[in-house]
Structures are given as C-alpha cells and as structure tokens.
DRENPA-3360 file (N, C-alpha, C; in nm, 2 decimals, always signed):
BEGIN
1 = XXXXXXXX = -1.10/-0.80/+1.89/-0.99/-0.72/+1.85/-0.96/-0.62/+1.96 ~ -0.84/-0.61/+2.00/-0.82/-0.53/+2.08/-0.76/-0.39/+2.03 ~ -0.73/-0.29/+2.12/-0.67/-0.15/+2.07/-0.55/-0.15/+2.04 ~ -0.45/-0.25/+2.02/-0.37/-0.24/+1.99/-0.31/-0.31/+1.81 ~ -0.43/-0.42/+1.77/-0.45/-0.44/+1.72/-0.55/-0.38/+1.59 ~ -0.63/-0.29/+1.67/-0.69/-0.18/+1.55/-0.60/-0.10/+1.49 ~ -0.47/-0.03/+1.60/-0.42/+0.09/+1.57/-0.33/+0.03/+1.46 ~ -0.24/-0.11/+1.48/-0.17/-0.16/+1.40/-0.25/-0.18/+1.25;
9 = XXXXXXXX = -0.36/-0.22/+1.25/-0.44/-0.19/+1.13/-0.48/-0.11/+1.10 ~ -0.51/+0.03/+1.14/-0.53/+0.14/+1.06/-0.37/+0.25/+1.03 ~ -0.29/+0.17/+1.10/-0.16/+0.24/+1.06/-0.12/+0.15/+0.92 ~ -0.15/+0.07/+0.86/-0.10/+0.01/+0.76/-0.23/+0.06/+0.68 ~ -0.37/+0.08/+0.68/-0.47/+0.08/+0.57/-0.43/+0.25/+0.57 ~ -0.39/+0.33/+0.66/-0.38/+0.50/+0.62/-0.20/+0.51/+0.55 ~ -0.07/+0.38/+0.57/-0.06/+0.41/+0.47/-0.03/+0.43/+0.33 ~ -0.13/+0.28/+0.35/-0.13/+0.20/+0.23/-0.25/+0.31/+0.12;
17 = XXXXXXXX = -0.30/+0.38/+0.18/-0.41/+0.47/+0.14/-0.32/+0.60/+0.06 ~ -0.22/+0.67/+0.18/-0.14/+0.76/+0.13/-0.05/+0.71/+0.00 ~ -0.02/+0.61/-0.02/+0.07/+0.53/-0.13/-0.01/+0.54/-0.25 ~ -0.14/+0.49/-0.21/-0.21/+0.49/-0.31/-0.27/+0.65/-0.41 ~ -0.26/+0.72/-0.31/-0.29/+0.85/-0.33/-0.18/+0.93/-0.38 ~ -0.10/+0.89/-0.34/+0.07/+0.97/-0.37/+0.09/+0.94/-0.50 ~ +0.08/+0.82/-0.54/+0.07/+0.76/-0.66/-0.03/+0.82/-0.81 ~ -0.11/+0.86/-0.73/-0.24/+0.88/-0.82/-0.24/+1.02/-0.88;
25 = XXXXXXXX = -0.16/+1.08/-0.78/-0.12/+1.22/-0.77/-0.01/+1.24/-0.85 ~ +0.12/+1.17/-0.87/+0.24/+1.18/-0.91/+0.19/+1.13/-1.10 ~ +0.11/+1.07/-1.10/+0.12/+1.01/-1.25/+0.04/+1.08/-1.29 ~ -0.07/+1.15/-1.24/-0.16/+1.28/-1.35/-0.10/+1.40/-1.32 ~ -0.06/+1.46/-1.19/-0.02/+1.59/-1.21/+0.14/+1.61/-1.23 ~ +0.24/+1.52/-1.20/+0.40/+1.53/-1.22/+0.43/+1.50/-1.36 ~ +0.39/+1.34/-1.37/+0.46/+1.34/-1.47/+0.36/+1.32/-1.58 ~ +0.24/+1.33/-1.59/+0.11/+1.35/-1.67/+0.11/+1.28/-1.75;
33 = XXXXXXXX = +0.10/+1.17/-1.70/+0.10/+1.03/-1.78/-0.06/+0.95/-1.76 ~ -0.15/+0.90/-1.88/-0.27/+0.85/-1.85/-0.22/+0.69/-1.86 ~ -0.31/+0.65/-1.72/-0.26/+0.52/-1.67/-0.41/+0.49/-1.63 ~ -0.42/+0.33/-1.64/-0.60/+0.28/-1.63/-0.59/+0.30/-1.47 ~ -0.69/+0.26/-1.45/-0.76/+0.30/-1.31/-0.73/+0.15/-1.22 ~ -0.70/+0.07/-1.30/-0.64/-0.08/-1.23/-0.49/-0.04/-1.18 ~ -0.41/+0.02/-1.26/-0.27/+0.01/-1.24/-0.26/+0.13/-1.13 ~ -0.30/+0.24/-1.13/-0.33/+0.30/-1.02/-0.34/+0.28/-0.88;
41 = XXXXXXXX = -0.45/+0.20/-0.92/-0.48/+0.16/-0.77/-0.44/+0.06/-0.73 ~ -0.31/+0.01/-0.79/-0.23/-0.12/-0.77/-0.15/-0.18/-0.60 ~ -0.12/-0.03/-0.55/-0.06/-0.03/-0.41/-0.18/-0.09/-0.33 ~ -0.31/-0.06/-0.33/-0.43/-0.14/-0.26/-0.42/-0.27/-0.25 ~ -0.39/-0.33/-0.33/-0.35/-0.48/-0.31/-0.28/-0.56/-0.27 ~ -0.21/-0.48/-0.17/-0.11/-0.48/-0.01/-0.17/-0.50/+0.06 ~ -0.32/-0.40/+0.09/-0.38/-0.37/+0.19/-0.49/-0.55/+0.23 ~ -0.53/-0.57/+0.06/-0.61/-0.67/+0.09/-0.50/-0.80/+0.10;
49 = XXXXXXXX = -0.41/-0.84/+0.07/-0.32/-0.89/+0.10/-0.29/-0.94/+0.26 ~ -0.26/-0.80/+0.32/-0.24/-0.80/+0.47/-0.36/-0.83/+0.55 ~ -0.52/-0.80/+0.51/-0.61/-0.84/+0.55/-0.64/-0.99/+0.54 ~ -0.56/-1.07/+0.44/-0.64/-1.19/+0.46/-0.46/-1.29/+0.51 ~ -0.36/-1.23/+0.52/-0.24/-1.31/+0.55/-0.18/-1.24/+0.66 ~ -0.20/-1.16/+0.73/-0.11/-1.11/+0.85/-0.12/-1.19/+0.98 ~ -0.24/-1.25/+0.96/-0.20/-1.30/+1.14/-0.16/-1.46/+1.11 ~ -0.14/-1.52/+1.01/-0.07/-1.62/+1.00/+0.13/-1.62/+0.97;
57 = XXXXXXXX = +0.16/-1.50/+0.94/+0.27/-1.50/+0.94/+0.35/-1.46/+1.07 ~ +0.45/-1.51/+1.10/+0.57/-1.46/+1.21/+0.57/-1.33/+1.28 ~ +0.54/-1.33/+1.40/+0.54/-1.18/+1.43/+0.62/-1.14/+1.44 ~ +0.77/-1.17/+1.40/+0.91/-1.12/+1.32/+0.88/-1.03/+1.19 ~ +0.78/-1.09/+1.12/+0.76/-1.04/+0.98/+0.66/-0.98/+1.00 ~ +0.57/-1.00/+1.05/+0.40/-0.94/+1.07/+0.41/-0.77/+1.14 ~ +0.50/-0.71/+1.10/+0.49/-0.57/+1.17/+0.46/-0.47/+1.09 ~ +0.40/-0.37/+1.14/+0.33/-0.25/+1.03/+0.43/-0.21/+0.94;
65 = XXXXXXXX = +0.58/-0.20/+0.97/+0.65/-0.11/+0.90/+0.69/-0.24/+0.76 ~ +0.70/-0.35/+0.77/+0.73/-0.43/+0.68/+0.61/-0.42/+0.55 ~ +0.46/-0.42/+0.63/+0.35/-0.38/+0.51/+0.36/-0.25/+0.46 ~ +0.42/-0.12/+0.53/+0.44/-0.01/+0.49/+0.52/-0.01/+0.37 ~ +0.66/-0.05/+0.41/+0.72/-0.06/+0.32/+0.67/-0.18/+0.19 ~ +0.65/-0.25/+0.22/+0.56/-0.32/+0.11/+0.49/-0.25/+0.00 ~ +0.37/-0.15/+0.06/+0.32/-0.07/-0.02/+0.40/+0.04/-0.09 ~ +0.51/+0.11/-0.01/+0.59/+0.18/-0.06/+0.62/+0.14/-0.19;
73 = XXXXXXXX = +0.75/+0.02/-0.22/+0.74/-0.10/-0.28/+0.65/-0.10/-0.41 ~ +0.55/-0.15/-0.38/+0.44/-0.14/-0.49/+0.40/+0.00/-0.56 ~ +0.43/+0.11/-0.47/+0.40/+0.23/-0.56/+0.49/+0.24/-0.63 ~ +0.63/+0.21/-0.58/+0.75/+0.27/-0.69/+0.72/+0.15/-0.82 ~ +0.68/+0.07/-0.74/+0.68/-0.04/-0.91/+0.56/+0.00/-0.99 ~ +0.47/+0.05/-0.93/+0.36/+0.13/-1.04/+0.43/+0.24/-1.14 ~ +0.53/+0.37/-1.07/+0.56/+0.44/-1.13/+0.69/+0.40/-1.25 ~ +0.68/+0.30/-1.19/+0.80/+0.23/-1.27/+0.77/+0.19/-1.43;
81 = XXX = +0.63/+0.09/-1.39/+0.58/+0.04/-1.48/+0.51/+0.15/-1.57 ~ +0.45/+0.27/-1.51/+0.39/+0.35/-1.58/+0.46/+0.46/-1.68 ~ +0.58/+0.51/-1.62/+0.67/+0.57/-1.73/+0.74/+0.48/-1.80;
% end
C-alpha cells in the first residue's frame, strides 16, 4: 500500500466516521428520537462496503468523494427512516 493509497482510505473511513457520528448526534440530541443501535450505525456499512469493493470498480467511480457522498447518502436515509 502506498501513501497515496492510505490517505485515500483514511479520508473515506474519517468520513464515513463523521456521518456516522453526525448521525448519532442529530437523532438523540436534535430530534430526540430513540433509534436501535443497528439503524444508527447504518452509515458504517459504506465503509465496509468500500473495503471489500473499491479496487475492483472504475477509477472513474472509485474516488473518495463518490464514497463520501455515499455515506452522506446513507445518513440522510437513516434520518429519514428514523423520523
């Protein structure tokens, strides 16, 4: 793995991390809604996603901001599904 290659991966796990967090944050303290601890942590499932499918896809498609927004994506559909 080279350093260009790390950074591209820890720029999608930090923030696929923040998504997850932003999330976790908005549905107990905003809108104080109790939600299971699966649906929550639902945006993480981008992250393992990207871990086992990113270097087979198009490096047209394989770029951090595509997984970013991906997880974006998945949070709003959490908050969606949660209110």
């Amino acid at each position: 793995m080279d350093f260009e290659n790390a950074v591209r991966d820890a720029t999608v796990a930090a923030a696929v991390a923040a998504t997850t967090i932003a999330v976790a944050l908005l549905l107990e303290y905003v809108f104080a809604v109790e939600v299971s601890a699966l649906l929550r942590l639902s945006p993480l499932a981008v992250y393992f996603v990207y871990l086992f499918v990113h270097r087979q896809l198009p490096e047209s498609v394989d770029q951090p901001r595509t997984w970013i927004a991906l997880s974006a994506l998945a949070g709003v559909a959490v908050l969606v599904v949660a209110l």
